[in-house]
C-alpha positions in Angstrom: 0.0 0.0 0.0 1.7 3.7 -0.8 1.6 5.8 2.2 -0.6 8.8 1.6 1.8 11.3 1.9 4.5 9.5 -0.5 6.7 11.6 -2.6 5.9 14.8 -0.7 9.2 16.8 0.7 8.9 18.4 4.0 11.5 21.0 5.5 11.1 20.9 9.1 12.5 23.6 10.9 10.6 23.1 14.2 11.6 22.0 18.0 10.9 21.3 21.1 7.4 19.6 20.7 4.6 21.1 18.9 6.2 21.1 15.7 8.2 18.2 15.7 5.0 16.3 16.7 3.4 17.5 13.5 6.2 16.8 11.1 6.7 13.0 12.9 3.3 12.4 11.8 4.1 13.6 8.4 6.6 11.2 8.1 4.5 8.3 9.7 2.1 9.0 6.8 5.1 8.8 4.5 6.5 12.0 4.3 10.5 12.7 3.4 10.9 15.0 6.3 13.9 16.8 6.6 14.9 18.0 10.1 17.0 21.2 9.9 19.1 21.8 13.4 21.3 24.9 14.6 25.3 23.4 14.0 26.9 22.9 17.9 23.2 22.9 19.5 20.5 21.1 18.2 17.1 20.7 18.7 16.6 21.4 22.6 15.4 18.4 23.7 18.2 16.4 22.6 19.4 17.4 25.9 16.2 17.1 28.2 16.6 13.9 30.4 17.4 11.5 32.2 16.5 9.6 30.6 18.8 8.9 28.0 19.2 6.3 25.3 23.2 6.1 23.5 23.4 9.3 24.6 20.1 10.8 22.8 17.0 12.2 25.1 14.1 9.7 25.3 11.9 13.4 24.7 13.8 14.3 21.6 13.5 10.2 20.5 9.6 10.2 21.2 8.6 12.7 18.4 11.5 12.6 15.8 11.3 9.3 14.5 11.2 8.7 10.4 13.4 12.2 9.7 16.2 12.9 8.2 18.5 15.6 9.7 20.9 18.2 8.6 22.7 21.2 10.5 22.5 24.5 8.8 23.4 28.1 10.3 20.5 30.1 9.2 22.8 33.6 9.8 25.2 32.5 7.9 24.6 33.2 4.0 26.1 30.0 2.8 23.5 28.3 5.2 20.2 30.8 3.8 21.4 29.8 0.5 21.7 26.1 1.1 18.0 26.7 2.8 16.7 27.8 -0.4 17.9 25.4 -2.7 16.4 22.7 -0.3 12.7 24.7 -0.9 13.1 25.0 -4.0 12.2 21.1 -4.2 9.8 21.2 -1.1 6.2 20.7 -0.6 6.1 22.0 2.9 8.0 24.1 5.1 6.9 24.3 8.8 8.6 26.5 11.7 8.0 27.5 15.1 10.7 30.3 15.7 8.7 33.3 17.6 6.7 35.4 14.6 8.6 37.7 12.4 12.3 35.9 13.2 12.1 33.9 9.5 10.9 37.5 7.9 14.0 38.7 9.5 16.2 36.0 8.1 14.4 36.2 4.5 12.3 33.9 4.4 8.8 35.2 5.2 5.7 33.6 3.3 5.9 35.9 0.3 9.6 35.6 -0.4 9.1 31.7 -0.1 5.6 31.6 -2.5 7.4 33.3 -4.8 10.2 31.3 -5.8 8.3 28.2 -5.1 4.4 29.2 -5.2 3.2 25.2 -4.7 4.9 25.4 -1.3 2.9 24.6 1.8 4.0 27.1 4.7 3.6 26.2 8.1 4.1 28.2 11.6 3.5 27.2 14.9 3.3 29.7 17.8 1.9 30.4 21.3 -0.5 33.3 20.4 -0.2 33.9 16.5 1.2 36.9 14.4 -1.6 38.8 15.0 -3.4 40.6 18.1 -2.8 41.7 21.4 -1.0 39.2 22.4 1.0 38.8 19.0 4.2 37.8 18.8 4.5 37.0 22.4 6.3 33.2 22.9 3.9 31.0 24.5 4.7 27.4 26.0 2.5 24.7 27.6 1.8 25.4 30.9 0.9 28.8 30.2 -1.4 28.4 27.9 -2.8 25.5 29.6 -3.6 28.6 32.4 -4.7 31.5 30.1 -6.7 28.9 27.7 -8.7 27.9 31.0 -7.8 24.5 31.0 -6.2 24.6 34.5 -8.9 25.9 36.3 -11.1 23.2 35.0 -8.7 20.3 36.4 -8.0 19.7 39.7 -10.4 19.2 43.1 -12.6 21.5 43.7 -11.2 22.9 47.0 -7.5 23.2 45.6 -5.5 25.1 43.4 -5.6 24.8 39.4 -3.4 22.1 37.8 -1.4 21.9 34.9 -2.7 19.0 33.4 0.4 16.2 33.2 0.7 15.6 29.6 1.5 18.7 27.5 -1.7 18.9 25.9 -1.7 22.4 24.0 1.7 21.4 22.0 0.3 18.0 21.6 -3.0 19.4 20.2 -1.1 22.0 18.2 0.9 20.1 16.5 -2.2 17.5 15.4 -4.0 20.9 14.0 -0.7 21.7 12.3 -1.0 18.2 10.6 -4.4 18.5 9.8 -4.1 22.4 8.5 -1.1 21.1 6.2 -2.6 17.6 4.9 -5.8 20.0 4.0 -3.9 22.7 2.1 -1.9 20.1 0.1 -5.3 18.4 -0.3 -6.6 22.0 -1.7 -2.9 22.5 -4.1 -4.3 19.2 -5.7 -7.4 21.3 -7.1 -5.9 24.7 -7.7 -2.1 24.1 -8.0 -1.3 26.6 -5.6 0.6 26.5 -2.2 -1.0 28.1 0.7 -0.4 29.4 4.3 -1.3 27.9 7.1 -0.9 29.8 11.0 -1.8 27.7 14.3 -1.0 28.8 17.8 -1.3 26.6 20.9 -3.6 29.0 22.2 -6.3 28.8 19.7 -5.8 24.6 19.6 -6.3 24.2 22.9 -9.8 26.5 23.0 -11.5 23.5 21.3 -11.4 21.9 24.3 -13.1 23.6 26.3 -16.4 23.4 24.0 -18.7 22.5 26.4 -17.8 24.3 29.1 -17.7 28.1 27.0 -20.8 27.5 25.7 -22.5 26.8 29.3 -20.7 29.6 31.0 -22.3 31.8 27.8 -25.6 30.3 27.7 -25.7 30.5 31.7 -23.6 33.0 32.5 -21.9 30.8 35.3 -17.9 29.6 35.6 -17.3 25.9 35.3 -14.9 25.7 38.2 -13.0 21.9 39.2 -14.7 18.9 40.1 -11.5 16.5 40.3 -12.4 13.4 38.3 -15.9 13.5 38.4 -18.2 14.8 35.0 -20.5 17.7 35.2 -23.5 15.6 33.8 -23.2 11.6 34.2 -22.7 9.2 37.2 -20.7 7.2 38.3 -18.4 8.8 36.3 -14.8 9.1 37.8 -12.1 7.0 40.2 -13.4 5.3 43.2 -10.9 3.5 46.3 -11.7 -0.1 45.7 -10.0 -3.1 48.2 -7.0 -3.6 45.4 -6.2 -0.1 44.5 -8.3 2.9 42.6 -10.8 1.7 39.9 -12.5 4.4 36.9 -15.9 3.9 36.3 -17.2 5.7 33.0 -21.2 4.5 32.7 -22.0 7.4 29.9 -25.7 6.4 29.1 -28.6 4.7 30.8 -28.5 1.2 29.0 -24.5 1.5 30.1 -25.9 1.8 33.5 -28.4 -1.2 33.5 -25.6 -3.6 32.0 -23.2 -2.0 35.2 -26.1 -3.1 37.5 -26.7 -6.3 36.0 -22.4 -7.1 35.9 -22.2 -6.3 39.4 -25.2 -8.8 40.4 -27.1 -5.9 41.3 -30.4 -5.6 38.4 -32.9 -4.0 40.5 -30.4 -0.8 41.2 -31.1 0.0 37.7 -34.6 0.8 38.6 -34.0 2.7 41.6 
């Protein structure tokens, strides 16, 4: 079977985790990714451990699987000009350097649609180009804070928590993939590249569907109800003899086959 992303060239210069998230799905779909690094340095999280595997992070290993990689010092001209050649064959370029430092460089979205106007260009960033809050770098736990998802998770007589995994560059980087596969989708029809701009801040907001649209249709703040649910039960973690136990029973015909597993029918009537 051909990969559905076979034969399509992708210049990754992402790191950390959003963006390398995105691209490792490129190449898991069959993307030749090509993973551009600062010469000396690296992507960060080569570093971040223990633990460690032949020297290389377990965090950098997790999301960087299926690339290729090459070193390139973007403020040195040799290094812009081997850039260029290397888009001139590209599908997609994707980058998550603060707004406005690749314009700075030369390589902003018009110079690059220009010499190669099929190319798919990517940015990831905490808050976007554009708005009040512009420019400004964004990680994780932050926006896990401003985007209101910390004061959702937690028990409801403590403090907001980050939750563990780091869910906004997680969920950015899958809106990355899915705003790239889309425009390349859309170059099949028209022939012509395309932009596409996410921010963790905005991927995150999806989340919180629910619980926007009951504080705006009620006017009251969802505040933290540990592992329970705001409208099914049992619904959460219980202390059973052998350790902790989640119970999800999301419907009422869930509920009568619970009763009936437990040897307990007639609780379904109660």
């Amino acid at each position: 079977m051909i990969d559905p992303l076979d034969g399509i060239r992708v210049i990754d210069l992402t790191r950390i985790l959003a963006g390398p998230y995105c691209t490792q799905a490129l190449a898991d779909a069959g993307a030749d990714v090509v993973k551009i690094e600062e010469p000396g340095q690296g992507d960060d999280t080569r570093g971040w451990g223990p633990p460690f595997v032949n020297g290389q992070a377990v965090y950098f290993l997790s999301v960087n699987r299926g690339k290729r990689g090459v070193t390139l010092n973007l403020k040195d001209p040799g290094g812009r000009e081997i850039l260029w050649r290397l888009l001139e064959t590209a599908d997609v370029l994707i980058e998550n350097f603060r707004p406005g430092t690749l314009d700075r460089l030369g390589f902003s979205y018009d110079q690059v649609s220009r010499r190669n106007p099929r190319l798919v260009y990517a940015s990831v960033s905490g808050y976007g180009p554009d708005g009040p809050w512009g420019g400004r770098p964004g990680y994780d736990a932050v926006i896990q804070g401003e985007g209101g998802l910390m004061s959702l998770t937690g028990s409801p007589d403590g403090p907001p928590f980050r939750v563990g995994a780091s869910i906004a560059d997680v969920l950015a980087g899958m809106t990355a993939f899915q705003g790239i596969v889309l425009a390349l989708l859309r170059r099949e029809r028209t022939g012509e590249g395309g932009q596409v701009d996410v921010s963790l801040l905005e991927s995150l907001l999806p989340t919180l569907a629910y619980h926007a649209s009951t504080y705006l249709l009620t006017g009251k703040v969802p505040g933290r109800l540990g592992n329970r649910h705001p409208s099914l039960a049992p619904y959460e973690t219980f202390e059973a003899a052998d350790g902790p136990v989640v119970l999800a029973v999301g419907s009422e015909s869930l509920w009568r086959s619970f009763c009936g597993s437990m040897g307990e029918p007639e609780l379904a009537e109660d």
